[in-house]
C-alpha positions, 0 to 999 in steps of 0.5 A: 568621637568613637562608636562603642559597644557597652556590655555589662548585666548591671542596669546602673553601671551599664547606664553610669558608663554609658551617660560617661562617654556620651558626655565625652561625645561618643556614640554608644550602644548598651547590651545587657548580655554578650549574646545580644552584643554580638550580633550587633557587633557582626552588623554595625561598625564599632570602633571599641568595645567596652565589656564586662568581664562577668557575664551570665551566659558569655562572659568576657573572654568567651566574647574575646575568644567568638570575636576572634573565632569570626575575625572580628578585629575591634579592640575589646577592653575587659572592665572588672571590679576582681582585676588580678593577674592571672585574670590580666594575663589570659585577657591579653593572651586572648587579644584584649586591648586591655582591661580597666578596673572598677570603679573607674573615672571618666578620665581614665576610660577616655585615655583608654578609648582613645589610645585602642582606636588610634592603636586600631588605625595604625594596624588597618594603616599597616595592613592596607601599606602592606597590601599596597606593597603586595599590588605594586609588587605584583604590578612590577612583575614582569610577564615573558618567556619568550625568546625576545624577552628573556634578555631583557629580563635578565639584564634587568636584574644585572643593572638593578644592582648598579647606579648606572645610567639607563636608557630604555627604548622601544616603541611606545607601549611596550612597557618601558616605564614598567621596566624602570619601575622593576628596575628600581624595585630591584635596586638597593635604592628600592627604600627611597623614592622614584619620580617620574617626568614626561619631557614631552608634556612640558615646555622648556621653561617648565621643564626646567623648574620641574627638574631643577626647582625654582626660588622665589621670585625666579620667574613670574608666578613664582611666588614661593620656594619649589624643590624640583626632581632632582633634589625630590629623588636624592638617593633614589632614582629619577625617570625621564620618560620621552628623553629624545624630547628635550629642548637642546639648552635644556640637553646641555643642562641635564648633560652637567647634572650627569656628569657633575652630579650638581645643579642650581634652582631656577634663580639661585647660584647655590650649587646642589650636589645630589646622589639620583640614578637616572633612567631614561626612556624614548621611542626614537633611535637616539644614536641616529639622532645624535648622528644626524645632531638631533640630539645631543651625542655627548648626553647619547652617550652619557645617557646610554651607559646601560642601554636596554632595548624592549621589543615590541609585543609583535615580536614576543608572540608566545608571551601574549597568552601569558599576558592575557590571563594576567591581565584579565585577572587583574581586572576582574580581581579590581572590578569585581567581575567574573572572569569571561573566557577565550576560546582557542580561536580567539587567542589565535586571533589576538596572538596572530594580531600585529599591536601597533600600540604593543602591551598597552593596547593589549591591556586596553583591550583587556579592560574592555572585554572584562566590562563587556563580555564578563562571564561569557565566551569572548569569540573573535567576532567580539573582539574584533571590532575592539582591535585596529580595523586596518591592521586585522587579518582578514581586510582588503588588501588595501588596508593591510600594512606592509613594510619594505625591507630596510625601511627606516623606522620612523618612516615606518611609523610615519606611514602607520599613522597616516593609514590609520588616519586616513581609515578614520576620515582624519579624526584624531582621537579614533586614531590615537586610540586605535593605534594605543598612544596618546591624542597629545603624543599624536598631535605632537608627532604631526606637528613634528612631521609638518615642521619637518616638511614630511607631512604634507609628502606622506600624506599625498603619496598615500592618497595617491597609493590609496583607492578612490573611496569617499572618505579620502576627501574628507581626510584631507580636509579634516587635516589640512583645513578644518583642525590646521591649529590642533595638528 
């Protein structure tokens, strides 16, 4: 069903066409004059308009022509009983649809109307895809001019022309996925898909099938034929996000699929061959993992053929500016809110801040302050509470953060988390959103580190290290007594 606008100056050909598409099941609304239509065209949401050419005052090609004058893009169908060609040729010079000769049947006006809205849909279809392109576009351009940066962008453009494996690592936030993104829109696989695994988020099992798929009846609750990742992405490019957490059986799997190029479903001995560029990402040190047989060191090197090392955003402190206001546009451009402003000071602030949850946490803010302070003067003292209380210039001595030189990362990590725990009295989701990561990737790190036996190590030493405040206690307590199941 269509919403049409009749325009013709004779009561019963106005009312004949009228009564015919009604009987069709369209919705339809009759003017005598074009004058009169268009104002109702301007106001209402019609899907065709079905005009006379001859008309006192305007007629139909001086609608077609004010229609266009206002962007008004709804396919106008001319009708005429003095069709010719000279009259057909400047009707569709103009943009109409087409034009249909009187007398007409109710069959040909519907053949009609139905090919100028299937025809409108796919043009409104073509616009937004192409708008969509522009945003991703737009969205995978990445921002950074600084020195830590400057190589990491001109290897992407390096890789993107290869079918290499490549291995991002950075600290979480960074942006790595965005890069594998940049990557691929780089590459000349660009035309075909990219899909995207979180290794930490699945089990074996599950991982196992989400990479490889499944037959029917592989397994319990496989009641139907799964394709998984690798056969999804076969031309283009597959990501697996947190690589370092993959089960070992499941590191020798993915070792063969990269070295063979081949792999079976779950429950099948078909051999597949597939043509998939693989990016991985971590936040570990995979080559010290593979030394201390954490990881596979085989599938380290096979993984790590174009390796690129994303800094953290406290080391590319002249790209916050940069990635501030493109932020803050973004945000306002989608949520339709005035662009707030940032005093000197206040960019002083936030590039003098140390992120310990990089890129994201600077995004998060922005999205915040877009809501909050909209329009306004955004001054230090607003946006200080939305930054990591323990990591803010200007706090106790206490609860500033120092690091010794040569210490490992992890360990550095390790006791990050554990300060910001304890400043929050133990609870999880303050501390995962103060620290920019996820509340699962938190809770699997303290599962990780209690398996390890480091928990309970680093916890102690920092209360011991800490003052003697009431919230010590109950950070203690919420860790290792009231959530043991969670942590």
């Amino acid at each position: 069903m269509a919403c049409v606008c009749v325009i013709d100056d004779q009561p019963l050909m106005r009312g004949s066409v009228e009564e015919t598409l009604k009987a069709q099941d369209h919705k339809v609304y009759s003017f005598a004059t074009a004058h009169e239509a268009l104002t109702d065209i301007r106001q209402r949401s019609f899907d065709v308009v079905l005009s006379d050419l001859r008309l006192p005052g305007m007629d139909g090609v001086a609608l077609l022509r004010e229609m266009r004058r206002l962007g008004l893009d709804v396919p106008v169908i001319l009708m005429t009983a003095y069709a010719s060609v000279d009259t057909a040729v400047e009707a569709m010079k103009l943009g109409a649809f087409d034009y249909i000769q009187k007398p007409f049947n109710a069959e040909e006006v519907a053949i009609l109307i139905e090919r100028a809205v299937r025809e409108r849909d796919m043009l409104r279809d073509n616009e937004v895809m192409r708008r969509t392109i522009e945003d991703l576009n737009h969205e995978l351009k990445l921002i950074g001019s600084s020195s830590a940066m400057r190589p990491v962008l001109e290897k992407i453009d390096r890789v993107a022309q290869s079918s290499a494996t490549v291995l991002i690592s950075g600290e979480s936030g960074t942006g790595k996925e965005m890069i594998a993104r940049a990557i691929h829109a780089a590459s000349p696989r660009r035309s075909n898909p990219m899909l995207c695994v979180n290794c930490a988020a699945l089990s074996p099992t599950l991982l196992e099938s989400e990479l490889f798929g499944h037959e029917k009846g592989a397994f319990t609750g496989a009641d139907r034929l799964r394709k998984g990742r690798f056969e999804l992405a076969d031309g283009g490019t597959l990501l697996l996000d947190e690589v370092s957490e993959i089960d070992p059986g499941m590191q020798a799997k993915l070792l063969r699929v990269l070295q063979e190029r081949e792999f079976e479903r779950v429950g099948s001995s078909v051999t597949r061959r597939i043509d998939v560029r693989v990016i991985a990402t971590t936040n570990r040190d995979l080559r010290d993992w593979a030394a201390k047989a954490r990881f596979r060191e085989d599938l380290y090197y096979r993984l790590s053929v174009l390796p690129i090392e994303v800094p953290p955003l406290r080391e590319r402190r002249e790209d916050i500016p940069q990635l501030l206001d493109a932020f803050v546009t973004r945000v306002c451009a989608r949520e339709g809110r005035e662009r707030p402003r940032f005093p000197g000071e206040t960019v002083a602030l936030l590039t003098d801040y140390h992120w310990p949850g990089n890129v994201r946490e600077l995004q998060n803010l922005c999205e915040r302050v877009c809501v909050l302070e909209a329009g306004r003067d955004v001054t230090p003292a607003a946006v200080r509470p939305l930054l990591t209380g323990a990591l803010v210039a200007g706090h106790a001595a206490a609860e500033k953060v120092s690091y010794r030189d040569g210490q490992i990362l992890s360990d550095a990590e390790r006791d990050l988390i554990m300060r910001t725990l304890q400043r929050f009295s133990g609870h999880r989701e303050r501390t995962a959103r103060a620290l920019g990561i996820g509340l699962r990737t938190l809770g699997l790190k303290l599962k990780k580190w209690r398996e390890e036996g480091t928990f309970e190590e680093t916890w102690t030493r920092r209360l011991t290290a800490a003052p003697a405040t009431a919230a010590a206690a109950p950070a203690a307590q919420a860790l290792n007594v009231r959530e043991p199941a969670h942590v």
